[in-house]
KEMARMAR-172870 format. One record per residue (C-alpha): residue number from 1; y, z, x. Coordinates in Angstrom, 3 decimals, decimal comma, m for minus. Example, Ala and Ser with C-alpha at 12.3 -4.5 7.8 and 13.67 -1.06 7.14 Angstrom:
2
pos v w u
1 m4,500 7,800 12,300
2 m1,060 7,140 13,670
REM end
This chain:
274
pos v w u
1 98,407 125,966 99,552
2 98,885 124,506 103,129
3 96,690 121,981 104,292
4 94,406 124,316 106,373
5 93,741 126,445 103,194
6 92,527 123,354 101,393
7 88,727 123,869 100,649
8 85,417 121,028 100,421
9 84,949 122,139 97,056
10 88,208 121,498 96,033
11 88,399 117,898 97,853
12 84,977 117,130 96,252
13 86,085 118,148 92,672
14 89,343 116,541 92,824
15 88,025 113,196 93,979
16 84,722 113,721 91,595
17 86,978 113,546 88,473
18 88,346 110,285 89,189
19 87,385 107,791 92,422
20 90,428 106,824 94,164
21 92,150 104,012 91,718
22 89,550 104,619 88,802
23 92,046 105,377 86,125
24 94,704 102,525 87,056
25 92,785 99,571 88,695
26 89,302 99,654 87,104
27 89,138 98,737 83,423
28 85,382 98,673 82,927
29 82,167 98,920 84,664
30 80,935 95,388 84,516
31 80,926 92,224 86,833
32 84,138 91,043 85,782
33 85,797 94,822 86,253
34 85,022 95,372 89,422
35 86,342 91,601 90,387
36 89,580 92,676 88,775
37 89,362 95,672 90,345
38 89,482 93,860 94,155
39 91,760 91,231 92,749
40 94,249 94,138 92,383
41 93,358 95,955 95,402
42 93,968 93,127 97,571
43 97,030 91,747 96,226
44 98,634 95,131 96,716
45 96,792 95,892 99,818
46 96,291 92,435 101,387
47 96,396 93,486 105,236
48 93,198 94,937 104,063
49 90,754 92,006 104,757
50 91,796 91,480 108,456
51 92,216 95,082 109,527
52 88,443 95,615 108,275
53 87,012 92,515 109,607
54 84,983 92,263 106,849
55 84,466 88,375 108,362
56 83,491 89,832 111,548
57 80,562 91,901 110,160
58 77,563 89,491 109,634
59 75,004 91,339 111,743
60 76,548 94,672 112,744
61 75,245 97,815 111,459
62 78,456 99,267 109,634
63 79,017 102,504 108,371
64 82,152 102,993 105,616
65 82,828 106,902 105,087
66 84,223 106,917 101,594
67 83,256 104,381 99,917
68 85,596 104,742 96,434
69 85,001 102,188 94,248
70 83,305 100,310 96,409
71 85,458 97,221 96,885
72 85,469 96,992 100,609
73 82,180 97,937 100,746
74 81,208 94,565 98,637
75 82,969 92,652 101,217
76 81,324 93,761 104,052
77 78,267 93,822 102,013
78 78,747 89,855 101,282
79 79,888 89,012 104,561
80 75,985 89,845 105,690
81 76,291 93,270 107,394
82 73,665 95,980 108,318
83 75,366 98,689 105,654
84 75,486 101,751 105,374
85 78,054 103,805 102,870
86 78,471 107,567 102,350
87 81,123 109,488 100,270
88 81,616 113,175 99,598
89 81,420 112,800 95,504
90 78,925 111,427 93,604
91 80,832 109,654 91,616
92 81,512 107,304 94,370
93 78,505 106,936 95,369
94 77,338 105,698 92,114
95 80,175 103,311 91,448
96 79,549 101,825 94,323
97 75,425 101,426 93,990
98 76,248 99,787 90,172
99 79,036 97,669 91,841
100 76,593 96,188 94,640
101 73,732 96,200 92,201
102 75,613 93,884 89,781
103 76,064 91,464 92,362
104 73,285 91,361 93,720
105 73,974 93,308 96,606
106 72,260 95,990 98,723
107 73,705 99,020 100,474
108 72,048 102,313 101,956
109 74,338 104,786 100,146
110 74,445 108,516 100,452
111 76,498 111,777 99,321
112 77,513 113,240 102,744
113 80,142 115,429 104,259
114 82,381 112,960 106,578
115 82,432 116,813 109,013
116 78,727 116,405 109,052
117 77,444 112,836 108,972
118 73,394 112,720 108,571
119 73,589 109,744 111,319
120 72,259 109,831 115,091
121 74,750 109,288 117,876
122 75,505 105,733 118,447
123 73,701 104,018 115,054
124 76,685 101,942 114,166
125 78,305 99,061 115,630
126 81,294 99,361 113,401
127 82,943 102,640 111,325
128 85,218 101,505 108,805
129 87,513 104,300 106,760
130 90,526 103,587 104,697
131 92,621 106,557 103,296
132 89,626 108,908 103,756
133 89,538 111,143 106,700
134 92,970 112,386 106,302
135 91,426 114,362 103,158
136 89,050 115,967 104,708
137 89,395 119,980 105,484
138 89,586 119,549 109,190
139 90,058 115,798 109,557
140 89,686 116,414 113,691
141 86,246 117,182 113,164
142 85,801 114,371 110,756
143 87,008 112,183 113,720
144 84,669 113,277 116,105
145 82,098 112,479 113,305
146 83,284 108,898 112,822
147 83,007 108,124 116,881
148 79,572 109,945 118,155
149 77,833 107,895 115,432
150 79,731 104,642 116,405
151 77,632 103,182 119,931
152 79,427 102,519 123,263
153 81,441 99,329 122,762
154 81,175 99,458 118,959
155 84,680 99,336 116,833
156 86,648 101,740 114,805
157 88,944 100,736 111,538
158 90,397 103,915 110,372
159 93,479 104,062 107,775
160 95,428 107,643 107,119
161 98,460 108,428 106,260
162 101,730 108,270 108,040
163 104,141 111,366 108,134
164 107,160 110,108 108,209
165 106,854 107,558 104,890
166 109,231 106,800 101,803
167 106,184 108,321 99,419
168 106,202 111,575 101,392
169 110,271 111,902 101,391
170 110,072 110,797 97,668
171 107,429 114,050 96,994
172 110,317 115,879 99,260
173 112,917 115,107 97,378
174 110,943 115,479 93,887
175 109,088 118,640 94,976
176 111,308 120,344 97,455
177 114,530 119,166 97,335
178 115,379 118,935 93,462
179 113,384 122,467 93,090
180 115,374 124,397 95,122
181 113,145 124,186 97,966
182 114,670 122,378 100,741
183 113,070 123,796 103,547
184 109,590 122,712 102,212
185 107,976 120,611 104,783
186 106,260 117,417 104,238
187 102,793 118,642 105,827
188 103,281 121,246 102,389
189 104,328 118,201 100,359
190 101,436 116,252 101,369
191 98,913 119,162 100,933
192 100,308 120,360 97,398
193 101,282 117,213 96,003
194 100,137 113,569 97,050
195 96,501 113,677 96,237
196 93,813 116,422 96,796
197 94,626 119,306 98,054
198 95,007 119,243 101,847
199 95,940 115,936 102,318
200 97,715 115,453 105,756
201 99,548 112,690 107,481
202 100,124 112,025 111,004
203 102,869 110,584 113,625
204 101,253 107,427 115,396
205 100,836 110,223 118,544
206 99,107 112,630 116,247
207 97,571 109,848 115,098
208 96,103 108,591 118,628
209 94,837 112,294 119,680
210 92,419 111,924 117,539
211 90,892 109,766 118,949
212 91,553 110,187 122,660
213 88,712 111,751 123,702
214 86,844 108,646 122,513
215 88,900 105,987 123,095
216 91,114 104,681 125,121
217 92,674 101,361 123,474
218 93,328 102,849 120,425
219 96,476 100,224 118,438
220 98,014 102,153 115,989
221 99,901 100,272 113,348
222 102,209 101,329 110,237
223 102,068 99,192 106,783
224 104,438 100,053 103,506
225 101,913 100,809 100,814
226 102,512 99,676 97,353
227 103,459 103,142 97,004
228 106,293 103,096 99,421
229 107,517 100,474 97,138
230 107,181 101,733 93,778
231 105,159 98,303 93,096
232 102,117 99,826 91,236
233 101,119 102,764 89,041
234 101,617 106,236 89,880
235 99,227 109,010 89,027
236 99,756 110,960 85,914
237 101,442 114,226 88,288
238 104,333 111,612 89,168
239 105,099 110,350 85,939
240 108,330 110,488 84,504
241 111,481 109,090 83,351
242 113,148 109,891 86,979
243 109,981 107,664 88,525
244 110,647 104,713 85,938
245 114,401 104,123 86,898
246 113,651 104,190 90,256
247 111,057 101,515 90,196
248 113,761 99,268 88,034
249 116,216 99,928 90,696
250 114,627 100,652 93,943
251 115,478 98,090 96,650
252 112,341 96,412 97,780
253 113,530 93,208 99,590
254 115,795 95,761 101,797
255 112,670 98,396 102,484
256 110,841 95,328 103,530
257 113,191 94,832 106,398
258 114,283 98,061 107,926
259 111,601 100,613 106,693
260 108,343 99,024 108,056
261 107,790 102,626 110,305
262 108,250 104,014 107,133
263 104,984 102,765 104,909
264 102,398 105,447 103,955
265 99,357 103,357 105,910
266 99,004 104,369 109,651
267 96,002 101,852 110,602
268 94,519 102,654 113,945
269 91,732 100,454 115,346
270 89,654 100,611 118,967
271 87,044 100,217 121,227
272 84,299 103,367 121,833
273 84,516 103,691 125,612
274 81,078 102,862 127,119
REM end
C-alpha cells in the first residue's frame, strides 16, 4: 500500500478502534483520567502549550481538526475560546464531549471529513491541528480546507510529520532493511507502518507548499518526539525484544544535541494573507 492508495474508510476505522494514545496514556474515563492523561501528554510533548497558544485564545473563534482525546481541546476550551472541534471518528468525538462535559466545559463538536469541512470561508480566527492532516488521503486538500475556513489575518498551528526522522529510519531499518528490503522508501515505511495507513511526512519545503498559496510567513520548525527517543510506549506492531534493548541503550543525551532536524514533529505556524 503506498500512501496514495490509502482509503477514508481505512483512516476512519483505524483511528475508530483506538483514539490516538487511548491504549497507553488514558487509564479510565473519569476526571482524574483524563488529567493524567494531559499530565502525560505534556510532559512528553511540552512544546505543545506554546506552539498552540492555548493562552492566546480567550475570545477567538478556534477550530481544532482532530480532536483525539481531547486534551488540547480542554485547554483551549479553559483558556475561554469560541470552540469549535471536529474529527473523522466518532470515537473522538465522544471522548472529547465526556472529557469537556466532566469539567464543565463546552465545545461545538462534530464528525467531519478534514477534505470537506462543514465551515464557511473565513469562520475561524485560529485552526489548530497536531499530527492530523498528514493522515488524511490527500492531505493537500485537507490544507486548503484548514486555510479557506481560517479569516484574513487569522493564525494557523499545524503539526505533521517530518521525513527525514529517527522513528521513520528506525521503521526503515525494522521494516526494510532487516527484511531484505533495502530499497523500500520511507514515504512506503510511513504509509505501511507508522500509524494508519497512508500516513506521510514531509521535508520543511514540502512542508511550506502547502501552504503557499495561503500564506506567506509560514515558520516551519522540527521537534524530537518522544518517539524519536524511545522515551514512551510503542504501539503493540513495534513491540519486541529488539525495541526493548534499544530503549535501555539508545543514546538520548547525544540525539538531543546533534539530531534536533531529525525529530518526527515538523510544526509550521502563519499568518492567512489578507
Amino acid at each position: 500500500m503506498t500512501a496514495a492508495a490509502a482509503k477514508l474508510s481505512d483512516v476512519r476505522d483505524f483511528w475508530d478502534a483506538a483514539s490516538c494514545g487511548e491504549d497507553l496514556l488514558l487509564a479510565e474515563e473519569t476526571v482524574a483520567g483524563y488529567a493524567e492523561q494531559s499530565a502525560e501528554r505534556y510532559r512528553l510533548e511540552p512544546y505543545i502549550p506554546a506552539f498552540a497558544g492555548f493562552a492566546e485564545a480567550a475570545g477567538e473563534r478556534v477550530l481544532e481538526i482532530g480532536v483525539g482525546l481531547g486534551a488540547d481541546h480542554e485547554q483551549f476550551a479553559r483558556a475561554g475560546a469560541t470552540l469549535t472541534g471536529v474529527d473523522l471518528t466518532p470515537r473522538a468525538v465522544e471522548h472529547t464531549r465526556k472529557r469537556l462535559a466532566l469539567m464543565g466545559l463546552s465545545s461545538d463538536l462534530q464528525v467531519a471529513n478534514a477534505e470537506a469541512l462543514p465551515f464557511a470561508d473565513a469562520s475561524f480566527d485560529r485552526v489548530y491541528s497536531w499530527g492530523v492532516l498528514h493522515h488524511s488521503p490527500d492531505t493537500p486538500k485537507a490544507f486548503a480546507e484548514a486555510l479557506r475556513v481560517l479569516r484574513p489575518g487569522g493564525q494557523y498551528r499545524f503539526m505533521i510529520y517530518n521525513k527525514w526522522s529517527l522513528i521513520g529510519l528506525m521503521l526503515w531499518g525494522r521494516y526494510g532493511l532487516m527484511r531484505g528490503r533495502p530499497f523500500m522508501s520511507l514515504a512506503q515505511v510511513y504509509a505501511r507502518y507508522l500509524e494508519s495507513p497512508g500516513t506521510k511526512a514531509y521535508t520543511p519545503a514540502t512542508a511550506r507548499a502547502l501552504v503557499a498559496a495561503w500564506s506567506k510567513d509560514a515558520s516551519v520548525t522540527i521537534e524530537l518526539s518522544h518517539g524519536d527517543l524511545l522515551e514512551s510506549g510503542a504501539g503493540q506492531r513495534h513491540r519486541g525484544l529488539a525495541l526493548d534493548i534499544a530503549r535501555s541503550l539508545w543514546p538520548r543525551a547525544i540525539l538531543r544535541r546533534v539530531a534536533k532536524r531529525n525529530g518526527l514533529f515538523l510544526l509550521m505556524k502563519g499568518t492567512k494573507a489578507c
